[in-house]
MDTraj code that builds the backbone (N, CA, C; nanometers):
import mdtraj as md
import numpy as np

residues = "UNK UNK UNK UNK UNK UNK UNK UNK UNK UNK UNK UNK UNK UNK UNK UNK UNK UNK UNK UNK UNK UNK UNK UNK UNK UNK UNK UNK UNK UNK UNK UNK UNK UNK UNK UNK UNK UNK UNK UNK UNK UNK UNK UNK UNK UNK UNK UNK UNK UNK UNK UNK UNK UNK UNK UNK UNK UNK UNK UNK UNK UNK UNK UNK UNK UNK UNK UNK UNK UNK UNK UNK UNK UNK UNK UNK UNK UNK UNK UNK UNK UNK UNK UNK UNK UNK UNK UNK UNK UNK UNK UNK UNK UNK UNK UNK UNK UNK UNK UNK UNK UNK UNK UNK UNK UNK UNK UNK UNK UNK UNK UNK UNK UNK UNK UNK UNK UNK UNK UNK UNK UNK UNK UNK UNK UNK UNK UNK UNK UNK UNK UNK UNK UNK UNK UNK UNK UNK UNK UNK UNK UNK UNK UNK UNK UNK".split()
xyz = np.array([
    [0.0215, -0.4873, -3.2535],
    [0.0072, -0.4393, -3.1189],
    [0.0515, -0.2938, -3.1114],
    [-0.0137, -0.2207, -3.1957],
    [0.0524, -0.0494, -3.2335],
    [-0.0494, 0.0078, -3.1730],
    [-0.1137, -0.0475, -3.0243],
    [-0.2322, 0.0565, -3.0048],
    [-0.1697, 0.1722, -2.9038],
    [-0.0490, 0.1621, -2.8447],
    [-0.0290, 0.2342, -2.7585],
    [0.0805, 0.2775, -2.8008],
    [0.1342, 0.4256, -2.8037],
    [0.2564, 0.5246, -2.9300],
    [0.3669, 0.4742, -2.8777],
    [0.4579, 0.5059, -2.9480],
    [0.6550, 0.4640, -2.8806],
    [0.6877, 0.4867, -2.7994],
    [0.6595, 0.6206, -2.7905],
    [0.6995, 0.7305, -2.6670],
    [0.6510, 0.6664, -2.5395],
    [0.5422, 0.5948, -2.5480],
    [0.4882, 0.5638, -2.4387],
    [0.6248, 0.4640, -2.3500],
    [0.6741, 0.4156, -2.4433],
    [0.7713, 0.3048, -2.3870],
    [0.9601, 0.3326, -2.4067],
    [0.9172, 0.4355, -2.4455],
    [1.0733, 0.5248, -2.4090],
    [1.1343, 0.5495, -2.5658],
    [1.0544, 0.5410, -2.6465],
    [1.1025, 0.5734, -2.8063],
    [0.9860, 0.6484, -2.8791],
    [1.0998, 0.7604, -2.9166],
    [1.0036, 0.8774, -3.0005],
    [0.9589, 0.8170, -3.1135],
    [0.8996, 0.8835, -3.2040],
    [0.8743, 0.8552, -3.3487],
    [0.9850, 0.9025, -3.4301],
    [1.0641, 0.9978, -3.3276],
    [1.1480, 1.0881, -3.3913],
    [1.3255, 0.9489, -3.4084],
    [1.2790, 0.8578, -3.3595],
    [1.4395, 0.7455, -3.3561],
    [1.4477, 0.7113, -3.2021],
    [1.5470, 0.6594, -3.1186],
    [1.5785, 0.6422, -3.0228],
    [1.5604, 0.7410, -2.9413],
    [1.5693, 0.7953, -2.8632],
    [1.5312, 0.8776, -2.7903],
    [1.5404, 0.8106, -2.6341],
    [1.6117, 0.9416, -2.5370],
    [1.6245, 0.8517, -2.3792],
    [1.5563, 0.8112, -2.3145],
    [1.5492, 0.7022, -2.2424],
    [1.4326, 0.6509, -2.1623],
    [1.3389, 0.7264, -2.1409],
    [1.4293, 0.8389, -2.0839],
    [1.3303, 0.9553, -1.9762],
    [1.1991, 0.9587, -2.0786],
    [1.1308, 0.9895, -2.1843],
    [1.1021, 0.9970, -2.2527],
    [0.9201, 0.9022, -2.2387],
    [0.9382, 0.7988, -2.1430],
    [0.8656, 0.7094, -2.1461],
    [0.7344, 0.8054, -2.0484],
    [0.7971, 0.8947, -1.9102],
    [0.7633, 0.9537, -1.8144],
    [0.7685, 1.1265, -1.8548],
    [0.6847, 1.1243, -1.9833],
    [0.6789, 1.3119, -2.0311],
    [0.6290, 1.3442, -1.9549],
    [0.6755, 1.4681, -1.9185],
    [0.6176, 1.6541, -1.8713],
    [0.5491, 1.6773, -1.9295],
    [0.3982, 1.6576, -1.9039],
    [0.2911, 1.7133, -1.9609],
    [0.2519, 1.8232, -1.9463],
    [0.3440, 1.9387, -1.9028],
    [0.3491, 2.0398, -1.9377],
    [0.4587, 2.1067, -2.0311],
    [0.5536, 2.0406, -2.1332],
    [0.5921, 2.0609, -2.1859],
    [0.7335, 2.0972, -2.1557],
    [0.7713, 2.0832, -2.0852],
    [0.8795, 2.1038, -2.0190],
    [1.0319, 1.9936, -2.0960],
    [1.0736, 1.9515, -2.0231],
    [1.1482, 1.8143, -2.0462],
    [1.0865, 1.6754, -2.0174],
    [1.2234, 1.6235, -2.0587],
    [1.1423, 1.4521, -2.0675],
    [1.0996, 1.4000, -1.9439],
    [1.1714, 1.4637, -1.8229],
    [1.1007, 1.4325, -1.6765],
    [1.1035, 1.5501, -1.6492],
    [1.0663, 1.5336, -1.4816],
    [1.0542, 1.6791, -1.4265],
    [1.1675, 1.6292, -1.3188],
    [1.2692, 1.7130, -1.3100],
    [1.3762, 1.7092, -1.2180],
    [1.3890, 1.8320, -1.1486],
    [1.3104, 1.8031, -1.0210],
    [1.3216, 1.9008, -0.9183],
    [1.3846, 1.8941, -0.8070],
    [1.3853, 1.9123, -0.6867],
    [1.4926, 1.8614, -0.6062],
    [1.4758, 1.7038, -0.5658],
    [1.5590, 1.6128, -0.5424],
    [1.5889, 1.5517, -0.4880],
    [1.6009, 1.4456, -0.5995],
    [1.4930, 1.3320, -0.6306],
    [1.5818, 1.2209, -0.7420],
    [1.4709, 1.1674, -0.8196],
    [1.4911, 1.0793, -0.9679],
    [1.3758, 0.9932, -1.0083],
    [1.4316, 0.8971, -1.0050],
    [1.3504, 0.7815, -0.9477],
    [1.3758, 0.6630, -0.9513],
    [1.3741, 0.5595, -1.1074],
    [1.4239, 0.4924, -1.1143],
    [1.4288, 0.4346, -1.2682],
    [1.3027, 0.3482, -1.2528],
    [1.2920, 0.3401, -1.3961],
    [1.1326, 0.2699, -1.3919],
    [1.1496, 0.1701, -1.5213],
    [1.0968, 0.1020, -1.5164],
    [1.1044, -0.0379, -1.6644],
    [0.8619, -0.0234, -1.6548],
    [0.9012, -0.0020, -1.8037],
    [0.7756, -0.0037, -1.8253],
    [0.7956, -0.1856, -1.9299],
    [0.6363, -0.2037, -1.9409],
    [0.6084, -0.3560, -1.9479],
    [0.4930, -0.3488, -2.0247],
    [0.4452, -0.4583, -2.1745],
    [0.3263, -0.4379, -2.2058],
    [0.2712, -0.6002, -2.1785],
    [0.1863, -0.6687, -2.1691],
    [0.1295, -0.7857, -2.1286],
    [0.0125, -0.7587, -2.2375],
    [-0.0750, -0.8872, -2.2698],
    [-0.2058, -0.9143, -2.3554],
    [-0.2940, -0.8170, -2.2920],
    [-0.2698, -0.8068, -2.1532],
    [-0.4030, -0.7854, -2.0734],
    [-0.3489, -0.6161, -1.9734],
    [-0.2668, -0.5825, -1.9694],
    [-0.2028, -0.4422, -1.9503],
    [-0.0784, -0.4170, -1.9188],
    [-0.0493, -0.2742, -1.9157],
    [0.0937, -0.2271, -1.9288],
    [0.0994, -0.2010, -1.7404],
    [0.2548, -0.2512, -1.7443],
    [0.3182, -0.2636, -1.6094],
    [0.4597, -0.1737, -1.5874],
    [0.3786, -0.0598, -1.5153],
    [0.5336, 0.0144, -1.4112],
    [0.5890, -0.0723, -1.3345],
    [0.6736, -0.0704, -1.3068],
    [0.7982, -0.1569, -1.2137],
    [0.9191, 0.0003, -1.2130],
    [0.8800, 0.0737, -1.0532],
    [0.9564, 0.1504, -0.9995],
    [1.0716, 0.0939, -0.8884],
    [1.1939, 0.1870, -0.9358],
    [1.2838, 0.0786, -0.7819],
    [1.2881, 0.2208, -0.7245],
    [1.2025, 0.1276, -0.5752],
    [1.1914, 0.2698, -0.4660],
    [1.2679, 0.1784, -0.3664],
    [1.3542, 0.1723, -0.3672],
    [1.3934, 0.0740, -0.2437],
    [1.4344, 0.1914, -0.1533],
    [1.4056, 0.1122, -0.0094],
    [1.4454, 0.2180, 0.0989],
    [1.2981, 0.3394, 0.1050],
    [1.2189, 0.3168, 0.0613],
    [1.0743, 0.4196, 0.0400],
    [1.0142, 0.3354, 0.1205],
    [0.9432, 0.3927, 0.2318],
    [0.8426, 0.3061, 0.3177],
    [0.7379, 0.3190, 0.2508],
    [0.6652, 0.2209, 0.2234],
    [0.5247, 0.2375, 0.1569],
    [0.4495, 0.3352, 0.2203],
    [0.4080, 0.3791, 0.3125],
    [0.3742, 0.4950, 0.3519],
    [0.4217, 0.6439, 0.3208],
    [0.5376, 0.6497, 0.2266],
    [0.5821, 0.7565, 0.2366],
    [0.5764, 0.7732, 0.0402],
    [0.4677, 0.6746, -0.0145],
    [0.4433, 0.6372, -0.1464],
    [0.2892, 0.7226, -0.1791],
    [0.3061, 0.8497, -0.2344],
    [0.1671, 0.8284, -0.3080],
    [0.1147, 0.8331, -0.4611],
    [0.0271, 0.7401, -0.4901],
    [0.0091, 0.7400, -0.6394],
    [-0.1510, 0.8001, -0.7046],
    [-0.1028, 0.9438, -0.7622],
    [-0.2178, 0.9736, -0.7722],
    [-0.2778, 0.9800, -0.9571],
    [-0.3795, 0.9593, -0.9951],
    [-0.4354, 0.9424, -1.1604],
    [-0.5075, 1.0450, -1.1552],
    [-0.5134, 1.1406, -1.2503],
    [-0.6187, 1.2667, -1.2443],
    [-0.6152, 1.3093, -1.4070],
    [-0.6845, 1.2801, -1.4621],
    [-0.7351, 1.3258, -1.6131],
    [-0.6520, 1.2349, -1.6613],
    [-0.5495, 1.2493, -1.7674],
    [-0.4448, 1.1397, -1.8784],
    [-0.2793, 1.1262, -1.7416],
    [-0.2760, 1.1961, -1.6624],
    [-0.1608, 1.1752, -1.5661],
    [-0.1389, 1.1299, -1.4523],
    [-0.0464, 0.9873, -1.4812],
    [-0.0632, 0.9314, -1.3250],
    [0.0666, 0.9729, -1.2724],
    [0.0474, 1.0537, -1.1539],
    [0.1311, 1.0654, -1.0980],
    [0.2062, 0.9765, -0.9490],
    [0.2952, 0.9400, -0.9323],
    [0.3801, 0.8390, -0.8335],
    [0.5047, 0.9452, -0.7733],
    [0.4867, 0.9674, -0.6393],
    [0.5605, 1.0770, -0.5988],
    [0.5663, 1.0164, -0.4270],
    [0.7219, 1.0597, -0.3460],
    [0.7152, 1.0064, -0.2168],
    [0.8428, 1.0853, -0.1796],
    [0.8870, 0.9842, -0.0948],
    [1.0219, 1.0780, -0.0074],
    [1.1120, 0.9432, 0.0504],
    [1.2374, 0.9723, 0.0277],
    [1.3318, 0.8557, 0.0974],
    [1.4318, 0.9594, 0.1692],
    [1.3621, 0.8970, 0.3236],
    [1.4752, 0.9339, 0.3829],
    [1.5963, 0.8935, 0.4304],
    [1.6784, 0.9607, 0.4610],
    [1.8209, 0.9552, 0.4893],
    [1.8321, 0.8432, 0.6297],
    [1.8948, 0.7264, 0.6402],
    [1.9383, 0.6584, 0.7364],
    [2.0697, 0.6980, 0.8219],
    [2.0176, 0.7388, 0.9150],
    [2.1537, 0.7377, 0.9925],
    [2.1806, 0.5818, 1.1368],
    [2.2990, 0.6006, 1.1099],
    [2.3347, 0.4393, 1.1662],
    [2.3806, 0.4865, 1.3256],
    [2.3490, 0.4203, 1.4384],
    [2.3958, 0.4439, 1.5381],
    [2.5972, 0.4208, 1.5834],
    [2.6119, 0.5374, 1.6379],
    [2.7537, 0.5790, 1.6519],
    [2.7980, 0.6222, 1.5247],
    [2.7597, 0.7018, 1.4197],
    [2.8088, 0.6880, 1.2899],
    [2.8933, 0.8310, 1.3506],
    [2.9912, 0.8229, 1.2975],
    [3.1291, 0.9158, 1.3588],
    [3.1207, 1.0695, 1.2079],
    [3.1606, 1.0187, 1.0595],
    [3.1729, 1.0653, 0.9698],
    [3.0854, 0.9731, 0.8492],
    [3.0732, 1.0347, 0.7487],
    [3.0272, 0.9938, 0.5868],
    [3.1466, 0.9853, 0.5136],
    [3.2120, 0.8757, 0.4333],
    [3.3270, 0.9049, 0.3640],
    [3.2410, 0.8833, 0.2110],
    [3.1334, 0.8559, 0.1935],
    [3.1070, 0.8656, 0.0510],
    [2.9380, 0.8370, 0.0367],
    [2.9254, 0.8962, -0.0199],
    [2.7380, 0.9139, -0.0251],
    [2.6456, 0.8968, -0.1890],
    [2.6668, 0.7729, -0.2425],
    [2.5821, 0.7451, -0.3495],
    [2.3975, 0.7260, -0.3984],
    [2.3957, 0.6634, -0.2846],
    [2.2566, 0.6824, -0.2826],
    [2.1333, 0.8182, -0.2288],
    [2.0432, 0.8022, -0.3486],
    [1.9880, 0.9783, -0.3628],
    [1.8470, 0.9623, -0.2510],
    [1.8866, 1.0834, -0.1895],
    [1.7502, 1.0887, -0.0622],
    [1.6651, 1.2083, -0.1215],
    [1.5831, 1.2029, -0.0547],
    [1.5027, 1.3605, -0.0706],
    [1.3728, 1.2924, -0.1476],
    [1.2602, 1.3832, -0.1858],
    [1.1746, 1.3588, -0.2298],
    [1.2135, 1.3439, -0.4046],
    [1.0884, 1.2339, -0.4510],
    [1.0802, 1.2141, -0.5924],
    [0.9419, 1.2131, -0.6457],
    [0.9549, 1.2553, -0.7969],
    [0.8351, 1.2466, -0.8559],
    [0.8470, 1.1857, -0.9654],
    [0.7546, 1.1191, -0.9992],
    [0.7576, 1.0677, -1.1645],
    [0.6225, 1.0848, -1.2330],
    [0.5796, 1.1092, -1.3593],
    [0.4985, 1.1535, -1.4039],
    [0.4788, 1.0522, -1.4946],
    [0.3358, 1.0258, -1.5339],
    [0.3165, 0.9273, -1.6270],
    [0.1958, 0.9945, -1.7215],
    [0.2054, 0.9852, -1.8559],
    [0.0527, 0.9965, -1.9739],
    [0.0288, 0.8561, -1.9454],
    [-0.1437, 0.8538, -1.9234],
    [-0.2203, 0.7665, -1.9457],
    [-0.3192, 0.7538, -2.0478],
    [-0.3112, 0.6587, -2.1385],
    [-0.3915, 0.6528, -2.3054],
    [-0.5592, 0.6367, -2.2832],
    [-0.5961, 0.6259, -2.3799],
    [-0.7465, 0.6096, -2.3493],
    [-0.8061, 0.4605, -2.3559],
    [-0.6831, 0.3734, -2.4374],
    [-0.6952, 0.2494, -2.4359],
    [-0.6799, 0.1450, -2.3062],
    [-0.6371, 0.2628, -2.1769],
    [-0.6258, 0.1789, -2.0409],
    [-0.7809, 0.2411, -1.9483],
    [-0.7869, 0.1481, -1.8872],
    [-0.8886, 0.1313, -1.7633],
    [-0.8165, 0.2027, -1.6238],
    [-0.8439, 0.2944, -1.6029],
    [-0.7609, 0.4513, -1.5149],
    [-0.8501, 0.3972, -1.3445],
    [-0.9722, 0.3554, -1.4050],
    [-1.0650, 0.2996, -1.2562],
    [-1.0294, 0.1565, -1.2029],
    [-0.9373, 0.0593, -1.2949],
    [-0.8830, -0.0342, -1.2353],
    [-0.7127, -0.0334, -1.1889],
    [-0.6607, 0.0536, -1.1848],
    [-0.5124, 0.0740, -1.1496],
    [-0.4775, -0.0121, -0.9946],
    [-0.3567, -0.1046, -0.9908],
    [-0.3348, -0.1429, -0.9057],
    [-0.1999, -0.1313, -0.8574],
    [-0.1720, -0.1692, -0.7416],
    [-0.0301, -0.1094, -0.7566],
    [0.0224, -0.2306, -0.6023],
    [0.1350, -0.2380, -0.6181],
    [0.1734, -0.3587, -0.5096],
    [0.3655, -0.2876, -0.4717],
    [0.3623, -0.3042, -0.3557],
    [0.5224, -0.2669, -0.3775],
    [0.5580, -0.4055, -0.2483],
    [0.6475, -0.4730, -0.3010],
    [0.7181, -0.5459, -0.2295],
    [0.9227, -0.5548, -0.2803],
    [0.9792, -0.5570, -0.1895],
    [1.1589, -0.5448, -0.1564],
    [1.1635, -0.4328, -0.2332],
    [1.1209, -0.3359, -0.2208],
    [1.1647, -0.1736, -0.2733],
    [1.1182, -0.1713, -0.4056],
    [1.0297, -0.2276, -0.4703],
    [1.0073, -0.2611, -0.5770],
    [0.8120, -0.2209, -0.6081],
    [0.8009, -0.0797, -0.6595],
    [0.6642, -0.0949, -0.6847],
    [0.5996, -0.1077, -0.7854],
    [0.5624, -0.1913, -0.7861],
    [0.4817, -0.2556, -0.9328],
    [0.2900, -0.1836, -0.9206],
    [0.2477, -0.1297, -1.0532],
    [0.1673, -0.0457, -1.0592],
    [0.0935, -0.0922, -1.2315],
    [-0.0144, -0.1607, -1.2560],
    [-0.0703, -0.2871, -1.3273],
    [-0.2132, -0.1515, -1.3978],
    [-0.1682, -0.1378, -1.5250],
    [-0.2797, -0.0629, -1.5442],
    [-0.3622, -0.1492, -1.6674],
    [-0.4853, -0.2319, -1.6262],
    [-0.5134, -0.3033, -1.7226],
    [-0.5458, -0.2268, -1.8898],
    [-0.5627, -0.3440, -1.9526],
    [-0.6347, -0.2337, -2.1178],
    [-0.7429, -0.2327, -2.1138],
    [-0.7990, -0.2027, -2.2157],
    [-0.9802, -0.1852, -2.2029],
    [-1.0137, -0.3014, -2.3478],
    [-1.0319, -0.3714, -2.2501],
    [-1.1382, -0.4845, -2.3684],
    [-1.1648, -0.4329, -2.4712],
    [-1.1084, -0.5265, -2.6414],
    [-1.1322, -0.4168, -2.7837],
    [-1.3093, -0.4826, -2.7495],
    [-1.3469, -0.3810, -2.8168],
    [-1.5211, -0.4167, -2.8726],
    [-1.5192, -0.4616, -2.9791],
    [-1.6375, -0.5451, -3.0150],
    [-1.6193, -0.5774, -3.1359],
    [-1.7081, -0.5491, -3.2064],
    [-1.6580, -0.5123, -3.3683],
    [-1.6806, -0.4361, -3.4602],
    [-1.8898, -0.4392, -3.4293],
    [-1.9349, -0.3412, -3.4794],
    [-2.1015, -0.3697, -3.4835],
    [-2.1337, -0.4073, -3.6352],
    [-2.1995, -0.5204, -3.6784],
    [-2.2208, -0.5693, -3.7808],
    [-2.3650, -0.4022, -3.8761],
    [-2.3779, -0.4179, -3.9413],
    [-2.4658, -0.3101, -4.0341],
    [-2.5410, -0.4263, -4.1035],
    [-2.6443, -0.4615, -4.0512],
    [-2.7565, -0.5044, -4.1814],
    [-2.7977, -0.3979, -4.3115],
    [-2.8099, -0.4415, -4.4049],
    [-2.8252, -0.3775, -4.4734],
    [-2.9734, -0.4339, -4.5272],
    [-3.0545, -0.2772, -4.5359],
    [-3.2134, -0.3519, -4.5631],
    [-3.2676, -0.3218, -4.6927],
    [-3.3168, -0.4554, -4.7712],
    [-3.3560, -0.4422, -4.9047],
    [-3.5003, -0.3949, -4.9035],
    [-3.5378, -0.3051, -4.9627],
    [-3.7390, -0.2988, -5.0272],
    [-3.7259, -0.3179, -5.0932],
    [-3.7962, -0.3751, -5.1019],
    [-3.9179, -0.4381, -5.2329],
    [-4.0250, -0.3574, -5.2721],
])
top = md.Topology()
chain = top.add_chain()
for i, resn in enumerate(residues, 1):
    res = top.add_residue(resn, chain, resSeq=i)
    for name in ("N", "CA", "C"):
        top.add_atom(name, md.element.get_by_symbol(name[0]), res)
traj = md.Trajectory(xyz[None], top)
């Protein structure tokens, strides 16, 4: 099952290598693109039948989700905003990251880019990129004269 590279799933050729790694800068940059605000963690997945993103966007209104595929890069990019609670007086501690995010994905030639699906349910968006049916081999008759 070596049709799709390491890297794709968060390991170089080069040894272990950090997750980030799974979501390259296809512009050459670093292993993500960290611009303002946050990336959400992502668990990539391979199945018989295709490879599965599983993003935790929790707190992301699906509306505020867009996922776009354009040549080998799918891109998944949105915005979580900040909750404020009624009567909230002060903040004594602030862990969770607001602001807009992007994540970047290479897409192989062995996936189907025109069937991409994507589902987000409890902060959780799951994004189903099937494979492309192997073909099978074309037989060569070989023709004798006489």
């Amino acid at each position: 099952m070596e049709r799709f590279p390491k890297f794709f799933f968060g390991i170089s050729d080069k040894g272990n290598d950090p997750p980030e790694y799974c979501c390259s800068d296809p512009f050459g940059h670093h292993g993500t693109l960290r611009r303002k605000g946050w990336t959400p963690n992502t668990d990539i997945y391979e199945t018989a039948e295709s490879i599965i993103l599983l993003l935790d966007v929790s707190g992301v209104t699906k509306g505020d989700i867009q996922i776009v595929c354009r040549d080998d890069i799918l891109r998944v990019s949105g915005v979580r905003t900040r909750t404020y609670l009624p009567g909230m007086e002060r903040i004594h501690r602030i862990e969770l990251d607001y602001g807009p995010f992007e994540k970047l994905f290479r897409i192989y030639r062995d996936l189907e880019v025109e069937k991409i699906a994507a589902e987000y349910e409890n902060g959780l968006l799951q994004i189903s990129i099937p494979k492309k049916k192997a073909s099978e081999p074309m037989r060569i008759v070989i023709v004798h004269e006489e």
